[in-house]
C-alpha positions in Angstrom: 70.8 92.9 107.0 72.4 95.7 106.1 75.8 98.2 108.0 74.8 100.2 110.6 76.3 103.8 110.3 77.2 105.6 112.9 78.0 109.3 112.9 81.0 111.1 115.3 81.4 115.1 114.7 81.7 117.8 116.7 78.6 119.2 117.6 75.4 118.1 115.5 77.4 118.9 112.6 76.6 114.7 111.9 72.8 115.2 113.0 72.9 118.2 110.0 74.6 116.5 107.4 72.2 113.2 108.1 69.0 115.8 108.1 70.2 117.5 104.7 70.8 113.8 103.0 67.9 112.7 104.3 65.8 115.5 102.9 67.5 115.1 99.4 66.9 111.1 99.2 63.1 111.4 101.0 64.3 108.6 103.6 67.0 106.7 105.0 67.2 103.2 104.3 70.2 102.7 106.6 70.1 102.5 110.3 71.8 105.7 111.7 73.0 107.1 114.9 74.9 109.8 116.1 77.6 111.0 118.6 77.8 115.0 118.8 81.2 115.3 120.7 81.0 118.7 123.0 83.9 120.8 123.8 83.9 119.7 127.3 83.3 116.0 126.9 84.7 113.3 128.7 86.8 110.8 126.8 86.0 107.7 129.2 82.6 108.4 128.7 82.4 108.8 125.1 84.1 105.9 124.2 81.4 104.0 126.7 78.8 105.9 124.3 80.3 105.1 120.6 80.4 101.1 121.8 77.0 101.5 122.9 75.9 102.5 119.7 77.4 100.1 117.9 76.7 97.4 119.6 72.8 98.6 119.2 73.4 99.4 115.0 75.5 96.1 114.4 73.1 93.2 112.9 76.5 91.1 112.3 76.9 93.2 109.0 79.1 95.6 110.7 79.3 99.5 111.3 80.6 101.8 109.4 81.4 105.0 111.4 82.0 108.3 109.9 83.8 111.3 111.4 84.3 115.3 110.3 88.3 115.9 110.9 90.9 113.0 110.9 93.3 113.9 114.1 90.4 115.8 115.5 88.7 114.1 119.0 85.8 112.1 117.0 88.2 110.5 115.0 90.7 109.8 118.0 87.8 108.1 120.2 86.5 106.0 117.2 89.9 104.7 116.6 90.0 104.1 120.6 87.6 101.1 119.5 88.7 98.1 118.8 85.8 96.2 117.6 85.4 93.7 114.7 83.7 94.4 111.6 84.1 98.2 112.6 85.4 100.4 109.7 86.1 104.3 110.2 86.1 106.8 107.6 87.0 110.3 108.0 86.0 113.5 106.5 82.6 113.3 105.9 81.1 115.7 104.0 77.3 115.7 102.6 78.2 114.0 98.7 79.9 110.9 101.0 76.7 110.6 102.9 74.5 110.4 100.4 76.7 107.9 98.8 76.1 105.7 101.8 72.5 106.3 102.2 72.2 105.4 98.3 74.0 101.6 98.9 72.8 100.4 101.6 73.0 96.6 100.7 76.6 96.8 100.3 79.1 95.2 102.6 80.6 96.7 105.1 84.2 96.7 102.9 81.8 98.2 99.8 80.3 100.7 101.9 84.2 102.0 102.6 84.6 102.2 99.0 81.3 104.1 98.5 81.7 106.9 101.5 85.3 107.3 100.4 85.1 108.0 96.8 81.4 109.4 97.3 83.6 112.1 99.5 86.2 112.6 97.2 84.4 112.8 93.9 81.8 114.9 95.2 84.6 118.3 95.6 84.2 119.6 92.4 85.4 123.2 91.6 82.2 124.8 89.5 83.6 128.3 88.0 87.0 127.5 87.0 89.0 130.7 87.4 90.2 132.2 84.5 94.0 132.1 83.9 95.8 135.0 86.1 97.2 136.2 82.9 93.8 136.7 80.9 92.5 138.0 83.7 95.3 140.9 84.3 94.7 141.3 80.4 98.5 140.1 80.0 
């Protein structure tokens, strides 16, 4: 059994980044769902939502949930749960995803590992700028 993932952003910014990864690997081997916060949402009733879902993704391996902006509202109502075997990462970004999606028989406290560093290693700066002083011909 593998983690369920579960996906908090504003928007379908989640549903995006899932469709992109998806289209780049050719399928998803990990269960995923999605909560697309609106700007009007109601916070009773999105926390009501996100337990849903994780009670329908977690097969006792856990969930792993995945927000866009630590601070922001997806962030705040994941943290609102209090769930075992529930694991929050924020800051997802399209490299972290695919991370995920490329592990998925990792535990939930691998996964973590995966999505974080996934995230992180996958900012990479592709035309370094020249020094400011070869470029002003100094």
């Amino acid at each position: 059994m593998s983690v369920g993932l579960l996906i908090i952003t504003h928007g379908t910014v989640g549903q995006a980044l899932y469709e992109a990864a998806t289209s780049v690997l050719g399928s998803s081997p990990i269960r995923t769902q999605f909560v697309a916060m609106q700007f009007d949402y109601n916070r009773d009733d999105m926390v009501i939502e996100v337990r849903q879902k994780i009670h329908e993704l977690d097969t006792n391996a856990g969930v792993l949930i995945l927000t866009d902006l630590y601070g922001a509202t997806p962030s705040n109502i994941a943290c609102l749960i209090e769930e075992q075997n529930v694991a929050i990462v924020s800051g997802v970004n399209l490299p972290m995803l695919i991370r995920v999606l490329n592990y998925p028989n990792l535990s939930l406290a691998e996964l973590i590992d995966k999505a974080i560093s996934g995230g992180t290693e996958g900012i990479i700066q592709c035309n370094p700028t020249k020094d400011s002083h070869a470029a002003n011909g100094s």
